[in-house]
Backbone atoms as SQL, in Angstrom:
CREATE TABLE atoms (id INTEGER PRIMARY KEY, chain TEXT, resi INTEGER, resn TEXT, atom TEXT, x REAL, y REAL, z REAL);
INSERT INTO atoms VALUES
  (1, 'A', 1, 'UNK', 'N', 0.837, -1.186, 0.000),
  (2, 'A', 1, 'UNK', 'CA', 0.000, 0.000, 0.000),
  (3, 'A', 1, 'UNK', 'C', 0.882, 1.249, 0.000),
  (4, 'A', 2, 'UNK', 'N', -0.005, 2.228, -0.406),
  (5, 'A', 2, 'UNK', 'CA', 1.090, 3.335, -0.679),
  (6, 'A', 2, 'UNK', 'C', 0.904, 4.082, 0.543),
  (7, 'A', 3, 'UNK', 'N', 1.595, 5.672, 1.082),
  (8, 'A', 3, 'UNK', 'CA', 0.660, 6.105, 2.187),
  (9, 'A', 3, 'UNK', 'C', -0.400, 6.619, 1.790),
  (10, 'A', 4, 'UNK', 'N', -1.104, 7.220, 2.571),
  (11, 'A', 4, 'UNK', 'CA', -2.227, 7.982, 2.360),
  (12, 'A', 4, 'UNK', 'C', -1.713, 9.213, 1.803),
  (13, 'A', 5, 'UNK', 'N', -2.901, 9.712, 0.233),
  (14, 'A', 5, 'UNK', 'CA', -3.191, 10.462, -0.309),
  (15, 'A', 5, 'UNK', 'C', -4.244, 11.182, -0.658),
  (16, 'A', 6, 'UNK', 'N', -4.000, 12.655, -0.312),
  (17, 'A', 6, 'UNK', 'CA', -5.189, 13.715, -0.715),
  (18, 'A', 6, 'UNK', 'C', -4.599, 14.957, -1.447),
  (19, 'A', 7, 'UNK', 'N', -5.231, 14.470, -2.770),
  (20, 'A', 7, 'UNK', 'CA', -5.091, 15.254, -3.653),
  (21, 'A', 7, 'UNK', 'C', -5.220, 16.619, -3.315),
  (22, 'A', 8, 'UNK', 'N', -4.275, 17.746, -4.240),
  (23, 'A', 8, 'UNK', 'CA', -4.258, 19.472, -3.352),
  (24, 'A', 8, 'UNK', 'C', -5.760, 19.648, -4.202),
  (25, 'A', 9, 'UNK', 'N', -6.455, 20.570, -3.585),
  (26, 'A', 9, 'UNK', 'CA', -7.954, 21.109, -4.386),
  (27, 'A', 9, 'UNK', 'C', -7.105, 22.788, -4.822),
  (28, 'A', 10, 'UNK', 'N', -7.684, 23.648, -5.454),
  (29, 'A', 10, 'UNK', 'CA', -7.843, 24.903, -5.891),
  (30, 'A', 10, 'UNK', 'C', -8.436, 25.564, -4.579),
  (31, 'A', 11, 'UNK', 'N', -7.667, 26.847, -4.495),
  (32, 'A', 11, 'UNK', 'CA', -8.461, 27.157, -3.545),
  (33, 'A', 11, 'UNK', 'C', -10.348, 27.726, -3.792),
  (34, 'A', 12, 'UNK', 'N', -11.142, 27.129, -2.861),
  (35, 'A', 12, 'UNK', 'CA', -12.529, 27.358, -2.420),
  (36, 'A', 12, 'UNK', 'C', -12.838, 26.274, -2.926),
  (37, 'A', 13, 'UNK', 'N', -12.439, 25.435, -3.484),
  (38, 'A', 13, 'UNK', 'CA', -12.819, 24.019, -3.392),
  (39, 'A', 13, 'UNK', 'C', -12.772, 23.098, -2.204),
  (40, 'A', 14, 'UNK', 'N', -13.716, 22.021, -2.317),
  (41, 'A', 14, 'UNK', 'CA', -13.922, 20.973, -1.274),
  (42, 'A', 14, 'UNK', 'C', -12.062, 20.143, -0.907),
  (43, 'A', 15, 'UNK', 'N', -12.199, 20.131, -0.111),
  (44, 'A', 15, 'UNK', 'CA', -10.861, 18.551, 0.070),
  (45, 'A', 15, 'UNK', 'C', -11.164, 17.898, -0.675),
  (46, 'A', 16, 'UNK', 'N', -10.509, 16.907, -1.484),
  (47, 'A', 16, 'UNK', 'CA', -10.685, 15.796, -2.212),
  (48, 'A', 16, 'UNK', 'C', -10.379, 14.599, -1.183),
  (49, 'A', 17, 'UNK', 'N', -10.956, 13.715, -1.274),
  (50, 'A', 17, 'UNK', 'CA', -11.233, 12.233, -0.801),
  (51, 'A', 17, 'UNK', 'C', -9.816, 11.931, -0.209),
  (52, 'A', 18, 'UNK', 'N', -9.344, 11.403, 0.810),
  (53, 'A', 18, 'UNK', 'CA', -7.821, 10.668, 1.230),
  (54, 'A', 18, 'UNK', 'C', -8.032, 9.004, 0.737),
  (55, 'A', 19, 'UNK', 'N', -7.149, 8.732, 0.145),
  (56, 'A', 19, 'UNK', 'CA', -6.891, 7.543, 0.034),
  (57, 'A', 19, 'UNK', 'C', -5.846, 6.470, -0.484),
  (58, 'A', 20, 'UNK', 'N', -5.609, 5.505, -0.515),
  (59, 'A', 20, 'UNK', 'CA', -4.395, 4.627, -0.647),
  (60, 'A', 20, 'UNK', 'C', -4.542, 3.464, -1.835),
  (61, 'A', 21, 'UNK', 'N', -3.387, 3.302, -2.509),
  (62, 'A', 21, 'UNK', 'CA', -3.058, 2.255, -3.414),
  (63, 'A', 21, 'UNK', 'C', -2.754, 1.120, -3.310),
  (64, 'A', 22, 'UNK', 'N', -3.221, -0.239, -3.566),
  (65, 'A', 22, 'UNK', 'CA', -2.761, -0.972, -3.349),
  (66, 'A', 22, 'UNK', 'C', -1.833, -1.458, -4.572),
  (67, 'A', 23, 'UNK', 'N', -0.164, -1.428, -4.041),
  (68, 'A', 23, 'UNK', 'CA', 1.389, -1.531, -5.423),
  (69, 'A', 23, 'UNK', 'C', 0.579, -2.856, -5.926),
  (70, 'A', 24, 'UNK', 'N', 0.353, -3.733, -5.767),
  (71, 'A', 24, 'UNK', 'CA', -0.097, -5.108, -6.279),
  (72, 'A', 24, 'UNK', 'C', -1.015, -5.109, -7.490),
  (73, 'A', 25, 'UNK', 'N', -2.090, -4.429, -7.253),
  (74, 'A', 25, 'UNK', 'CA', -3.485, -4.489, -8.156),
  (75, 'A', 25, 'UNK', 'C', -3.306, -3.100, -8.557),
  (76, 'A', 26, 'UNK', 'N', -3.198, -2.311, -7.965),
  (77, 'A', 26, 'UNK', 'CA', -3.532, -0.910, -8.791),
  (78, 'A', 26, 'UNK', 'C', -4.850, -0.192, -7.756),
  (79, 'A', 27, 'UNK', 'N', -5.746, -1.049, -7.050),
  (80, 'A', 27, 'UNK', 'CA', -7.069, -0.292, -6.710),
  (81, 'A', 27, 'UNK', 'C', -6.689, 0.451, -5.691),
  (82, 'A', 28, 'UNK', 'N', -7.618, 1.126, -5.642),
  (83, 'A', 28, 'UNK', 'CA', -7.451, 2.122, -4.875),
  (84, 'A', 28, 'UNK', 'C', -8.634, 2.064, -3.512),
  (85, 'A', 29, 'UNK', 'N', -8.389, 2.368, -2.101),
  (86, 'A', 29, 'UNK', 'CA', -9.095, 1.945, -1.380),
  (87, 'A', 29, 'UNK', 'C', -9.236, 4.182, -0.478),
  (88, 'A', 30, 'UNK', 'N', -10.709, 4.033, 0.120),
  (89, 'A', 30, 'UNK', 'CA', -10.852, 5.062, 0.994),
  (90, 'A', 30, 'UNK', 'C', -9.932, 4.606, 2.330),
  (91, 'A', 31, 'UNK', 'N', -9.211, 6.281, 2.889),
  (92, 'A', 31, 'UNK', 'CA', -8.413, 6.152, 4.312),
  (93, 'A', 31, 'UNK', 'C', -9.293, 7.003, 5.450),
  (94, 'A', 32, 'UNK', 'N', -9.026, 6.251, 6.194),
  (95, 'A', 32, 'UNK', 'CA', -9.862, 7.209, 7.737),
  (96, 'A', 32, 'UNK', 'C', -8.959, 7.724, 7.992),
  (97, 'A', 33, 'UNK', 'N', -8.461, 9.081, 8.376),
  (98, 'A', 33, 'UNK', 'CA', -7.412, 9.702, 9.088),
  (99, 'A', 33, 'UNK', 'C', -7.674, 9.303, 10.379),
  (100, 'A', 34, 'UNK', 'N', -8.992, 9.580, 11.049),
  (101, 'A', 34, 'UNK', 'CA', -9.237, 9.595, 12.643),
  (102, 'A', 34, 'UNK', 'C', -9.241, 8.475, 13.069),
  (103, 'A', 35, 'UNK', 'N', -9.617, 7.142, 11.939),
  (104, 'A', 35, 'UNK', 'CA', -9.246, 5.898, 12.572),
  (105, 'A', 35, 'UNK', 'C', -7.663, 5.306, 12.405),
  (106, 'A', 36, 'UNK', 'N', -7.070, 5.654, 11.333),
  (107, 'A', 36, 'UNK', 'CA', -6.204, 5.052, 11.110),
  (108, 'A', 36, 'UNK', 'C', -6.375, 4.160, 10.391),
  (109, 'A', 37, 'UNK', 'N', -7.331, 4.114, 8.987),
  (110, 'A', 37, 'UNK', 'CA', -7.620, 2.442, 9.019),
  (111, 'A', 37, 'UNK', 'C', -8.166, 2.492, 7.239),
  (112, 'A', 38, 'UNK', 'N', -7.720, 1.649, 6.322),
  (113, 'A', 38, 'UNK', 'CA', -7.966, 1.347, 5.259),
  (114, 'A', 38, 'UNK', 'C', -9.875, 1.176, 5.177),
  (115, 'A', 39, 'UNK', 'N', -10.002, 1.543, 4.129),
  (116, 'A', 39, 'UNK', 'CA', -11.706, 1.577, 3.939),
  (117, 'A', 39, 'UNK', 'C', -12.747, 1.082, 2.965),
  (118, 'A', 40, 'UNK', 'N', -13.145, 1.190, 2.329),
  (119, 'A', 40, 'UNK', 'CA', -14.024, 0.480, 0.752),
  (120, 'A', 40, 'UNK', 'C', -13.402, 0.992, -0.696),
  (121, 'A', 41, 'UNK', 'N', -13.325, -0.069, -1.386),
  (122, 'A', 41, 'UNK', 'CA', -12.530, 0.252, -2.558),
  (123, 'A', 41, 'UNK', 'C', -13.680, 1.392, -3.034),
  (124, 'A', 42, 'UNK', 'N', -12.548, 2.338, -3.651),
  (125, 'A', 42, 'UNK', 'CA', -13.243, 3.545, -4.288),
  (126, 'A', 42, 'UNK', 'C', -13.104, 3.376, -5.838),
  (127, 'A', 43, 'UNK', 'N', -14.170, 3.881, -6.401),
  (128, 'A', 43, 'UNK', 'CA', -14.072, 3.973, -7.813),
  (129, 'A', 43, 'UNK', 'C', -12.386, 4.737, -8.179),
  (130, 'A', 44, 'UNK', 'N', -11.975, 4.110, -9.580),
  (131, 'A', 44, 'UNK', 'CA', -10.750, 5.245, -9.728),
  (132, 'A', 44, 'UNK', 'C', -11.226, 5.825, -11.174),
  (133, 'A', 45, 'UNK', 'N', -10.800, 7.261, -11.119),
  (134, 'A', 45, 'UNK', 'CA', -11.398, 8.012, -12.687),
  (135, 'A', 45, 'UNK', 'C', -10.207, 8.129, -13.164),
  (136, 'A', 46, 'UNK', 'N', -10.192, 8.456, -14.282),
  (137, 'A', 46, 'UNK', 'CA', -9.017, 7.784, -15.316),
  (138, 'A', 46, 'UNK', 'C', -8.279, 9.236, -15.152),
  (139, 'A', 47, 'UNK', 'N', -8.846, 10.266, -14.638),
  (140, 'A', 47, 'UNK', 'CA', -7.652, 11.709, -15.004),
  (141, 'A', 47, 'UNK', 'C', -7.165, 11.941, -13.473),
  (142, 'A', 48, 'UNK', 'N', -7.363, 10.886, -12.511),
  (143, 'A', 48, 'UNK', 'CA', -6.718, 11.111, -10.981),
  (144, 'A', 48, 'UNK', 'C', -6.662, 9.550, -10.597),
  (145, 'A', 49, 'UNK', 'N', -5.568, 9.804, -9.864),
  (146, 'A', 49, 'UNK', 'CA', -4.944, 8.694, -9.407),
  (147, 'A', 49, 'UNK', 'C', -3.593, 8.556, -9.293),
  (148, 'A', 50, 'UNK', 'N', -2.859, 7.687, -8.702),
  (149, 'A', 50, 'UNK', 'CA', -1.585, 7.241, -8.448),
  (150, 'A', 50, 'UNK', 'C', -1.140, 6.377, -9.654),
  (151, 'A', 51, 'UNK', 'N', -2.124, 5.440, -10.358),
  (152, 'A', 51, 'UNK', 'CA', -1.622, 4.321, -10.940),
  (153, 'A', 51, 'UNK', 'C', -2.445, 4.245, -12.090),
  (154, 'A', 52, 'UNK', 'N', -1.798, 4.753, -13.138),
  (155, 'A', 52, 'UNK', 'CA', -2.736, 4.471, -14.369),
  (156, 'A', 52, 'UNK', 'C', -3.322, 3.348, -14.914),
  (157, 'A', 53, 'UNK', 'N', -4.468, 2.964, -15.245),
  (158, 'A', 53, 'UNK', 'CA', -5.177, 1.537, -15.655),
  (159, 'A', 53, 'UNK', 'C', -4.518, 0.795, -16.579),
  (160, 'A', 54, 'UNK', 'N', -3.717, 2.052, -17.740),
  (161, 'A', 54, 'UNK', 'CA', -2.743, 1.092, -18.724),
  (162, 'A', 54, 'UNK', 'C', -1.307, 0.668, -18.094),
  (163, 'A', 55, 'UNK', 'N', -1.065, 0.656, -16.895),
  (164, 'A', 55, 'UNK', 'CA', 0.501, 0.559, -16.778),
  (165, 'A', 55, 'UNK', 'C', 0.991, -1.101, -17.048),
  (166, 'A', 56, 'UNK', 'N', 2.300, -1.112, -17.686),
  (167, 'A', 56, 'UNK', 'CA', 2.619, -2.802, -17.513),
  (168, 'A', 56, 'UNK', 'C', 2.221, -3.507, -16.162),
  (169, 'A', 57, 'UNK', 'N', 1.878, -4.798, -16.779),
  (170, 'A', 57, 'UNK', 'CA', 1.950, -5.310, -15.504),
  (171, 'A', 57, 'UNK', 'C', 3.216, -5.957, -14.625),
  (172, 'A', 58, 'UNK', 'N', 3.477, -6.320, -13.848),
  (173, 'A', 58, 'UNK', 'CA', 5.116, -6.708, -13.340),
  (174, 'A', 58, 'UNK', 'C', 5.408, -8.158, -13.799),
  (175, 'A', 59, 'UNK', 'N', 6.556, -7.871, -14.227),
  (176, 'A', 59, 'UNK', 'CA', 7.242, -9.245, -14.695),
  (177, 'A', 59, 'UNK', 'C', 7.852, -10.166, -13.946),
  (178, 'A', 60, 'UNK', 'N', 7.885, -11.197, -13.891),
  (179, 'A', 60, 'UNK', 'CA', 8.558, -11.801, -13.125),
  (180, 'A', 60, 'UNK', 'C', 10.505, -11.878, -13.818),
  (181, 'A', 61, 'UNK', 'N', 10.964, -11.739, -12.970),
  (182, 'A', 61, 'UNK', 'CA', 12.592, -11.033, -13.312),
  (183, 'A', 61, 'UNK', 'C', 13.464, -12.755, -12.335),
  (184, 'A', 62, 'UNK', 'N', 12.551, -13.907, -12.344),
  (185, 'A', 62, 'UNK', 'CA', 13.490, -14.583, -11.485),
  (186, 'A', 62, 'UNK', 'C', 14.791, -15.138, -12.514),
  (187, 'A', 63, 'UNK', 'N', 14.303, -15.518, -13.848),
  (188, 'A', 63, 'UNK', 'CA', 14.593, -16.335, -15.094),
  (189, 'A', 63, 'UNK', 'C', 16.054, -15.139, -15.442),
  (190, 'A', 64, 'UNK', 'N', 15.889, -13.983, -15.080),
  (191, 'A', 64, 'UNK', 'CA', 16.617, -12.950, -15.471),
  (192, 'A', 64, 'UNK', 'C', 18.177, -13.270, -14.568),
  (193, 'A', 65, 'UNK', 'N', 17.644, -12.989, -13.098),
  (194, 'A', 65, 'UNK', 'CA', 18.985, -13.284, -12.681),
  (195, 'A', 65, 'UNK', 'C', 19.038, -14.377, -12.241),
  (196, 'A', 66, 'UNK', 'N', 18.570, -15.480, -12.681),
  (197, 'A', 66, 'UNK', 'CA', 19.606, -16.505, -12.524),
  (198, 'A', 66, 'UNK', 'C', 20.481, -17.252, -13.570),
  (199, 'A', 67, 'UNK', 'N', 19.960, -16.134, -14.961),
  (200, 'A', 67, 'UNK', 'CA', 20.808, -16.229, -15.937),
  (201, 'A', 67, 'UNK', 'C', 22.132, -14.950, -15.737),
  (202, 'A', 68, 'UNK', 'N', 21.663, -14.768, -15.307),
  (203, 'A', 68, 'UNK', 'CA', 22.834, -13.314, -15.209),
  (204, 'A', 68, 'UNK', 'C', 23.498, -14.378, -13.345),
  (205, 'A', 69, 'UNK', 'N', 23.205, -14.519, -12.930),
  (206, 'A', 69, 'UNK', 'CA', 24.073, -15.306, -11.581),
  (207, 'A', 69, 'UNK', 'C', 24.499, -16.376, -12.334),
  (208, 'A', 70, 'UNK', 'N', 24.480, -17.159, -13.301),
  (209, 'A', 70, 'UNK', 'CA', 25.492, -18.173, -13.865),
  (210, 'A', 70, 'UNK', 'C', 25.560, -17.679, -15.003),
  (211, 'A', 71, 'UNK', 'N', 25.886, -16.684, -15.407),
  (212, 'A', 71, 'UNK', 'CA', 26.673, -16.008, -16.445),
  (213, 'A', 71, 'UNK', 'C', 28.748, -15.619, -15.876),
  (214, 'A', 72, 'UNK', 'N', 28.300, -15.084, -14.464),
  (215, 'A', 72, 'UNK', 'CA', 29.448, -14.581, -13.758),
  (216, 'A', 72, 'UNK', 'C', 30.326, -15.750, -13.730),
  (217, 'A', 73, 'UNK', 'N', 30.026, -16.983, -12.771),
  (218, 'A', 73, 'UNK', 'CA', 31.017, -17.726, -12.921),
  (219, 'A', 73, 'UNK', 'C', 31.292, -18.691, -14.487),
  (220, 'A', 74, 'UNK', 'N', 30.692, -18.510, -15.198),
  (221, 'A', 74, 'UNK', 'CA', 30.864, -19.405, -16.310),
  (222, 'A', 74, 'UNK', 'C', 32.360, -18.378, -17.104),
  (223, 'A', 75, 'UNK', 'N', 32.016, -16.665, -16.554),
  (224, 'A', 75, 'UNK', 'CA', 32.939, -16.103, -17.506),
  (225, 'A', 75, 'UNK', 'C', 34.189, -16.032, -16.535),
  (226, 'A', 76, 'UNK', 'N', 34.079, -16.209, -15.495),
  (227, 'A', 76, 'UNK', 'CA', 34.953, -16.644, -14.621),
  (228, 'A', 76, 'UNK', 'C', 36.262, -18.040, -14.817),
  (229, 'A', 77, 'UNK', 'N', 35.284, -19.511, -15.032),
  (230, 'A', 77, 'UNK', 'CA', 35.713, -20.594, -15.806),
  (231, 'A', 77, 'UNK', 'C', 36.495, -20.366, -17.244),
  (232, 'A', 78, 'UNK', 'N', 35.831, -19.393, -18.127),
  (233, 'A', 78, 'UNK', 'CA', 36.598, -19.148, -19.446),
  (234, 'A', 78, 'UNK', 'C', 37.845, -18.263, -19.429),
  (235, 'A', 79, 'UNK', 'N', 37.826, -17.344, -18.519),
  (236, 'A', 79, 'UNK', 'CA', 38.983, -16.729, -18.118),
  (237, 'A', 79, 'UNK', 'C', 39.976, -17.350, -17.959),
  (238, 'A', 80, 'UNK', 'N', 39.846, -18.315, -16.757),
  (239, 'A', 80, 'UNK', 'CA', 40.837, -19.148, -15.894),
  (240, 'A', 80, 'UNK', 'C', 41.447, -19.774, -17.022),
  (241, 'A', 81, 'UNK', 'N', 40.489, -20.536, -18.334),
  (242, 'A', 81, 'UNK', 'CA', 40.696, -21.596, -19.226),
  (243, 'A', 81, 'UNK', 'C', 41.624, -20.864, -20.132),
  (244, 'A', 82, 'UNK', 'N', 41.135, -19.847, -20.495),
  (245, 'A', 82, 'UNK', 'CA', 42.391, -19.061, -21.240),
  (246, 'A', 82, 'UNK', 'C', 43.585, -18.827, -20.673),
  (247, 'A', 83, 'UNK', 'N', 43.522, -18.811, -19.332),
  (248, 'A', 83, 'UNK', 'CA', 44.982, -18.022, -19.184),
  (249, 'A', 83, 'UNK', 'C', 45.633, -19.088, -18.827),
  (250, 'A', 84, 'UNK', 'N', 44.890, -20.465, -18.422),
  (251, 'A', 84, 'UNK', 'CA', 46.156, -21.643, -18.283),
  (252, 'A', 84, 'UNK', 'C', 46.539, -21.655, -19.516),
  (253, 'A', 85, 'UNK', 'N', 45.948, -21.931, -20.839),
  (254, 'A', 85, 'UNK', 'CA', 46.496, -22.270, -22.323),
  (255, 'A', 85, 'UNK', 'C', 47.633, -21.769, -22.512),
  (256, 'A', 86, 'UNK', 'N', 47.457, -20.126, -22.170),
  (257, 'A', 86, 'UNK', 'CA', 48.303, -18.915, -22.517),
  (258, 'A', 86, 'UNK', 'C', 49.693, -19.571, -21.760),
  (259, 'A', 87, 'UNK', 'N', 49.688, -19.694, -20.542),
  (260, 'A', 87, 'UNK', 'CA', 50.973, -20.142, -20.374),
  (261, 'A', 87, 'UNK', 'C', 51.710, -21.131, -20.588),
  (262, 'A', 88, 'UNK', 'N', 50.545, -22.431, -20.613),
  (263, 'A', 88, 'UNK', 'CA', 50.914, -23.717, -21.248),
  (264, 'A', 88, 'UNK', 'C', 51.865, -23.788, -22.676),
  (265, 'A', 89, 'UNK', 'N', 51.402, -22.867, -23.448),
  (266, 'A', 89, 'UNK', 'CA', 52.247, -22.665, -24.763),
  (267, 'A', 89, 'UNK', 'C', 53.621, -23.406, -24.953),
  (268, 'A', 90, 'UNK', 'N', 53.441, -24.274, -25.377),
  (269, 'A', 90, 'UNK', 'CA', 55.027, -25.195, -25.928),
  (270, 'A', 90, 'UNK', 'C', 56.492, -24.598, -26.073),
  (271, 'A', 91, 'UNK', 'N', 56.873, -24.582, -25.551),
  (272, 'A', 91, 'UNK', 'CA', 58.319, -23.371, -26.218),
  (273, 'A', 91, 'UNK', 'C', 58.950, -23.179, -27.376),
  (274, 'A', 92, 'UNK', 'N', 59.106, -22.348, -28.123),
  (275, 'A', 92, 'UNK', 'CA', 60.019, -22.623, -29.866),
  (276, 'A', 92, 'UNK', 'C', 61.067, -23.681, -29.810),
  (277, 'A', 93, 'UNK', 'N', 61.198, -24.486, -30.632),
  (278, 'A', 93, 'UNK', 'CA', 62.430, -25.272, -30.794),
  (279, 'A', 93, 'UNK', 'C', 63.551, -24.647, -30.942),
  (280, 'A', 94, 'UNK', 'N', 64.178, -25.034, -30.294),
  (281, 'A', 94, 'UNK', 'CA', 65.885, -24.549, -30.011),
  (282, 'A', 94, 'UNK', 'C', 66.595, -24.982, -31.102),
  (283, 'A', 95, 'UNK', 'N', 67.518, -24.239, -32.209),
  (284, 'A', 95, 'UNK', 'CA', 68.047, -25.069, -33.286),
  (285, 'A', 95, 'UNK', 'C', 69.515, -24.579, -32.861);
């Protein structure tokens, strides 16, 4: 949840509504200040809000690094493999 939000009004306008996001879904729920306490999902209108209706949805990123966490030691292994070769090198024949 996000904290509580109340939009600024113009002045001689009403307060606008307090209320909170839920990061997960997007909805948006009414806040009690005097209770402290999350309240009934509120309609959301498309020109106010925290979280626009088109935003991506979240990806799952596990496939990501655990290709990128065995990327490190594999280039680690090819390193090592090169630089034994490199010294291994046969010596020129002595004539």
């Amino acid at each position: 949840m996000t904290r509580p939000i109340t939009p600024v009004s113009k002045p001689g306008e009403p307060a606008s509504e307090t209320y909170v996001v839920c990061l997960d879904c997007g909805r948006q729920f009414a806040y009690d200040w005097d209770h402290m306490r999350v309240g009934k999902p509120i309609a959301r209108s498309a020109d106010a809000g925290v979280l626009r209706p088109d935003m991506p949805k979240k990806t799952d990123s596990r496939l990501k690094w655990a290709l990128l966490g065995s990327a490190v030691p594999l280039g680690m292994m090819l390193g090592n493999t090169l630089r034994t070769r490199k010294r291994e090198k046969p010596a020129p024949p002595k004539r």
